[in-house]
C-alpha positions in Angstrom: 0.0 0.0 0.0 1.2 3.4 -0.5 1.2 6.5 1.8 -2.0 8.3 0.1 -3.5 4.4 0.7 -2.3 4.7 4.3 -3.6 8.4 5.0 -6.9 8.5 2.9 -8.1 4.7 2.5 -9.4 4.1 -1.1 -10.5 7.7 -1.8 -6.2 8.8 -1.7 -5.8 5.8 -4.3 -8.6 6.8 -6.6 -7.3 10.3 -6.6 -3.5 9.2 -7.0 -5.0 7.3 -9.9 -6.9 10.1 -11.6 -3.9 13.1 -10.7 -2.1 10.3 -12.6 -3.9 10.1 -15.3 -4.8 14.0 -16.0 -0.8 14.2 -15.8 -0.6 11.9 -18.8 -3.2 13.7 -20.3 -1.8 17.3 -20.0 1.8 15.7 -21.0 0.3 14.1 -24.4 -1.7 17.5 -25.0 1.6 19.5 -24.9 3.6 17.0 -27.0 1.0 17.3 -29.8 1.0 21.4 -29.5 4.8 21.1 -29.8 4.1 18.7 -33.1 1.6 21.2 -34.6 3.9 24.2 -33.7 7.4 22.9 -35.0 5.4 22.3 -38.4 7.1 24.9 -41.0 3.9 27.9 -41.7 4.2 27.1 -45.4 2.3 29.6 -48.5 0.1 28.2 -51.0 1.1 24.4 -49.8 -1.2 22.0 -50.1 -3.4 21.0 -46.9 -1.7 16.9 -47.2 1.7 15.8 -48.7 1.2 13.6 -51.5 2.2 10.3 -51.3 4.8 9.8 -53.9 5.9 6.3 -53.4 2.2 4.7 -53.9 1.4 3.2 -57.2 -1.3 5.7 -59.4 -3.3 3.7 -61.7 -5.0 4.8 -64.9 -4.0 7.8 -64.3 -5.2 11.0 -66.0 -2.2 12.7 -68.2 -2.7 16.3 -66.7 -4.1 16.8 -63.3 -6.2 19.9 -62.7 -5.2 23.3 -63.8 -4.4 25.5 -61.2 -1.9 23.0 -59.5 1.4 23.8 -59.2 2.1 20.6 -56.8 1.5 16.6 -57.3 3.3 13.8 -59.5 1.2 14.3 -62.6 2.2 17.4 -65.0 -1.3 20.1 -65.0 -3.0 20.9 -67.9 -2.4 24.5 -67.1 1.1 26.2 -68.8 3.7 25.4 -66.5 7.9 25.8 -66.8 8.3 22.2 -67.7 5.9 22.3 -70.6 6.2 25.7 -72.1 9.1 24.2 -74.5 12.1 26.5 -73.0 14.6 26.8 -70.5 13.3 28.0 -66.7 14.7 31.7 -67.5 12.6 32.1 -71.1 9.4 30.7 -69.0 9.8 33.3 -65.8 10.6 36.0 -68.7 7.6 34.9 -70.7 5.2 35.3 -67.5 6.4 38.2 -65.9 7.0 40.3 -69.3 3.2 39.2 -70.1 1.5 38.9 -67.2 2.9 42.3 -65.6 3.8 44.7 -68.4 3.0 47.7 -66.0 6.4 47.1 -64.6 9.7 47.9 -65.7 11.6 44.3 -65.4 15.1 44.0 -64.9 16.8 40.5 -65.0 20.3 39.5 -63.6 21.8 36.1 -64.3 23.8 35.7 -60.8 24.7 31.8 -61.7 24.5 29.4 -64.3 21.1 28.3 -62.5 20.3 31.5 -60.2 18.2 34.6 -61.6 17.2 37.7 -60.0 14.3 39.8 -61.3 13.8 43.5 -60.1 10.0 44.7 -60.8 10.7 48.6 -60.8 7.7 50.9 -60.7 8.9 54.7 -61.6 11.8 54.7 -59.7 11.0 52.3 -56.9 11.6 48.7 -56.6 8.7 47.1 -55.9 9.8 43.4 -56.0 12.8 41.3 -55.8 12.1 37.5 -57.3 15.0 34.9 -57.3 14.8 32.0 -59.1 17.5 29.2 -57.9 17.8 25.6 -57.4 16.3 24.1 -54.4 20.2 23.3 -53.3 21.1 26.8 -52.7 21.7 28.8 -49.6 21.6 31.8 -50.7 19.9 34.3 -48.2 22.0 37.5 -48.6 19.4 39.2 -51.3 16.4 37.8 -49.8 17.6 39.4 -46.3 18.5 42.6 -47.8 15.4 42.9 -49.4 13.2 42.9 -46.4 15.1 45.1 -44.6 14.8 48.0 -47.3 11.2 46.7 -47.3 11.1 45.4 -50.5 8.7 42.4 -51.3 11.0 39.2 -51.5 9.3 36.1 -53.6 12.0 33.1 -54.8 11.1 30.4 -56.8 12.9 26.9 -57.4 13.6 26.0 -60.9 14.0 22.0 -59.9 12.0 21.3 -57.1 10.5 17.8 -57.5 6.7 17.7 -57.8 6.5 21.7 -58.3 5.4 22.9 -61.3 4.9 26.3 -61.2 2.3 26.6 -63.2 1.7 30.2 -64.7 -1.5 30.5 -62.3 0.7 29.9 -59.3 3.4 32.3 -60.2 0.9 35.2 -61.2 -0.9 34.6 -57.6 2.0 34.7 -55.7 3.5 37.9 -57.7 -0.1 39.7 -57.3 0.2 38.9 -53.6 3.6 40.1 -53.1 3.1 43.3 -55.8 -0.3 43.8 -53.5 -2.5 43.6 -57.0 
């Protein structure tokens, strides 16, 4: 018998038991807030990761447009369809899509660009388009400080298409159109 036995009779085990229990409780509650608040806040991510590894069968060839995520190509134009390199698409969209803005575009790698939307003398965007390898941060840093809007986009991320919808709504957002 233990010493709340000894005190209280049954009444000090039952409420051993149950302080036990709520302290299991609160301890499980707390690990899954921790678990919820170390997940990454992610932007226009989708609400579940697709599975990858599991077998699709029949397939449709395009999945639907608007997607810029998934294993199957969208409909919808996207960098890997558009029949150029990654520079020539992100040109394409940005000249077409936002031709109210003066667009500057620097090549800082073989596989790293920088565009600067300039509106009158202002910058009013920084993009950087890069591989999903790279650690650059200097540019993305600086530009928040100066409080310049900062988008990047990777040119080989696996599964991310960036379809022209999905660029666009990103830009918008960050151009605050």
């Amino acid at each position: 018998m233990g010493l709340f036995s000894k005190l209280l009779g049954d009444a000090g085990e039952k409420l051993l038991k149950e302080a036990a229990g709520a302290v299991k409780k609160a301890a499980a509650e707390k690990k899954q807030a921790q678990t919820n608040a170390s997940k990454p806040d992610t932007w226009d991510a989708p609400a579940a990761e697709p599975s990858w590894d599991e077998p699709v069968s029949e397939a449709p060839a395009f999945s639907p447009s608007g997607d810029s995520w998934g294993p199957v190509m969208p409909a919808e134009e996207c960098q890997f369809n558009y029949g150029g390199t990654f520079a020539q698409y992100f040109d394409h969209v940005f000249r077409e899509d936002f031709p109210q803005y003066r667009l500057e575009r620097e090549q800082v790698s073989g596989d790293t660009l920088v565009y600067t939307f300039w509106q009158g003398p202002s910058k009013a965007l920084v993009v950087e388009v890069l591989p999903q390898s790279s650690a650059r941060q200097k540019l993305r840093r600086d530009s928040l400080r100066a409080g310049i809007p900062y988008l990047r986009f990777y040119h080989n991320h696996d599964g991310w298409w960036n379809t022209r919808s999905y660029v666009d709504r990103r830009v918008k957002a960050a151009l605050g159109i």
